[in-house]
C-alpha positions in Angstrom: 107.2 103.2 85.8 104.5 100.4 85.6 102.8 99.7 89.0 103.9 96.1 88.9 108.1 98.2 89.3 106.4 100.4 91.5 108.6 100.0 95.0 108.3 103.8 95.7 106.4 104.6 99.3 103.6 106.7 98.1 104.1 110.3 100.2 101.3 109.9 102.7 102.4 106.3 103.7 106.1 107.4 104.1 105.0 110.3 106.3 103.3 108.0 108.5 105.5 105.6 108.8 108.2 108.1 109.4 106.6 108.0 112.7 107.7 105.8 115.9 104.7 103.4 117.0 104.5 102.8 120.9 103.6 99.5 121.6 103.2 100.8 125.2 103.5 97.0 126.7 100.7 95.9 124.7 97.9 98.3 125.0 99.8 100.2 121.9 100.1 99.8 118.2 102.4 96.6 117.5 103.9 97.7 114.1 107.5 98.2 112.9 107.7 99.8 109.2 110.2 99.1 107.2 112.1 102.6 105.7 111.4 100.7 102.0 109.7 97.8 100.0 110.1 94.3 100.0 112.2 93.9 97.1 110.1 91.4 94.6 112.3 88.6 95.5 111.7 88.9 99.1 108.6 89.6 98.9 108.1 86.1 96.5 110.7 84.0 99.2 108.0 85.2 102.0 104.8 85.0 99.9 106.4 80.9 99.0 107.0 80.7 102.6 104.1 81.9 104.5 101.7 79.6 101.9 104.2 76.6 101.6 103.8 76.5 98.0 106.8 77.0 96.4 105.1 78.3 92.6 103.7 81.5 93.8 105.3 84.9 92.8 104.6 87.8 95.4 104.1 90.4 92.8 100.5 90.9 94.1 102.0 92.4 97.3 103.9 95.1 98.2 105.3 94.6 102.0 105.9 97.9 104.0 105.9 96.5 107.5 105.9 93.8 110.0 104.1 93.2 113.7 106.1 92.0 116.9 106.2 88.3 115.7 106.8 88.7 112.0 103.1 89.4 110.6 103.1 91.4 107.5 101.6 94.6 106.5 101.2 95.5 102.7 99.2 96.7 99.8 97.2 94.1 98.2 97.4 95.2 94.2 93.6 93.4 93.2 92.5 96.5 91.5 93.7 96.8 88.0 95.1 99.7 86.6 95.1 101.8 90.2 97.7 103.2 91.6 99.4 101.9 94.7 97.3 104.3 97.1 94.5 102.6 95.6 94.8 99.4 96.5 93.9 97.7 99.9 96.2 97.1 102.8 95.8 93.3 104.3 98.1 91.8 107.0 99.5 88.1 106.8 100.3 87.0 110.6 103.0 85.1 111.4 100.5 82.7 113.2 98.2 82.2 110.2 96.1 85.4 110.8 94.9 87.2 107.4 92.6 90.4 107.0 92.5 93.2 104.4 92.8 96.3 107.1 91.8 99.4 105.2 90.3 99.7 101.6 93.3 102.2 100.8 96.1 104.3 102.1 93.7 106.9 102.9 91.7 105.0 105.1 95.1 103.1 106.3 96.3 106.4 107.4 93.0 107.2 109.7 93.2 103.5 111.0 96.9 104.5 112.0 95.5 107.7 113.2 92.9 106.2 115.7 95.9 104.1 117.8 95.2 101.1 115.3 97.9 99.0 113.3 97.7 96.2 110.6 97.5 93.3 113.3 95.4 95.4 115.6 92.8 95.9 112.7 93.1 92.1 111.3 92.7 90.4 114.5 89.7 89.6 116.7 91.6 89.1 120.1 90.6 92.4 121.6 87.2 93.2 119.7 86.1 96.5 121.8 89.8 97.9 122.0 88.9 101.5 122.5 90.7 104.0 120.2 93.9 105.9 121.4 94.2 108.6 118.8 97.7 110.0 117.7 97.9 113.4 117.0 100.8 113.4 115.2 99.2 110.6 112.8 95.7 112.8 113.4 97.5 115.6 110.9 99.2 113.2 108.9 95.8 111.9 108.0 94.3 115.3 107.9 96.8 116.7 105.5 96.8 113.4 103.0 93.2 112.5 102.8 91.6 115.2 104.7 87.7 114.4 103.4 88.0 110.7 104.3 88.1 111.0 107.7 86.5 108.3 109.7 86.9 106.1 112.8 89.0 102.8 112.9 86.0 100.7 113.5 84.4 101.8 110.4 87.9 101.2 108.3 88.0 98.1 109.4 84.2 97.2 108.4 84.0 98.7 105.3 87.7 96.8 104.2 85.8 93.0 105.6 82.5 94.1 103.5 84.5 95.1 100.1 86.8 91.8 100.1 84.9 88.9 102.4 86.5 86.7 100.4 90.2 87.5 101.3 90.9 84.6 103.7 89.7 82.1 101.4 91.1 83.8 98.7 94.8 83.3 100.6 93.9 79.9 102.1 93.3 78.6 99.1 97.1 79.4 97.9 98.3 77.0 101.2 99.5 73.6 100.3 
């Protein structure tokens, strides 16, 4: 199977997502996973949608979950030739909001672990929102990428350093 077919949850990210986020009334995670992939033509009718521009394809995507008010969460496939857990994870807000959120499912799955989802991470509402580790994501992340281990805050940096020009990159799309 190429990676381009690839609609298969890679084992770590299904684990995760097997698990129930608690939005706890706001001071939680807001994420709802989906139990499988966009298909491509979804994913294409929401790529078309969300940029008004009705040539796009969304095969650069892969869409494994949404926030409260429709935001996506997916993989972002910009690195040729690696496999899915390689590639970035970037959320697309319902609102407008864009931001690649970890540099790969390991780092995802330690953002996830540290009480942080995709709109969480991409977001600059609540800039010192403290941590509210998971322990049930904690060993998730410990058994999947145990020697990559690092705080939220730091996922979130290194993803902005490595792909600044994400936004621009996606605005640019827009008609």
């Amino acid at each position: 199977m190429t990676l381009a077919d690839d609609r298969q949850f890679p084992a770590g990210l299904a684990a995760a997502l097997a698990n129930p986020f608690d939005y706890a009334g706001g001071e939680g995670v807001d994420f709802e996973p989906f139990t499988a992939f966009l298909s491509a033509e979804e994913t294409t009718d929401w790529f078309r949608s969300w940029t008004g521009n009705g040539e796009l394809r969304g095969d650069d995507f892969r869409v494994f979950g949404q926030d409260g008010s429709g935001g996506y969460a997916a993989f972002w496939l910009v690195r040729t030739g690696l496999p899915l857990a390689d590639q970035p994870v970037v959320f697309l807000g319902s609102e407008g909001e864009t931001g690649v959120v970890a540099r790969d499912l390991a780092a995802f799955l330690w953002l996830l672990a540290d009480g942080f989802g995709p709109w969480e991470a991409a977001t600059s509402y609540e800039p010192d929102r403290a941590p509210r580790p998971n322990d049930e994501l904690v060993a998730l992340a410990e058994r999947f990428a145990p020697d990559q281990r690092q705080p939220a805050a730091t996922v979130i940096e290194q993803a902005a350093a490595e792909f600044p020009d994400f936004d621009d990159i996606v605005m640019g799309l827009c008609r």
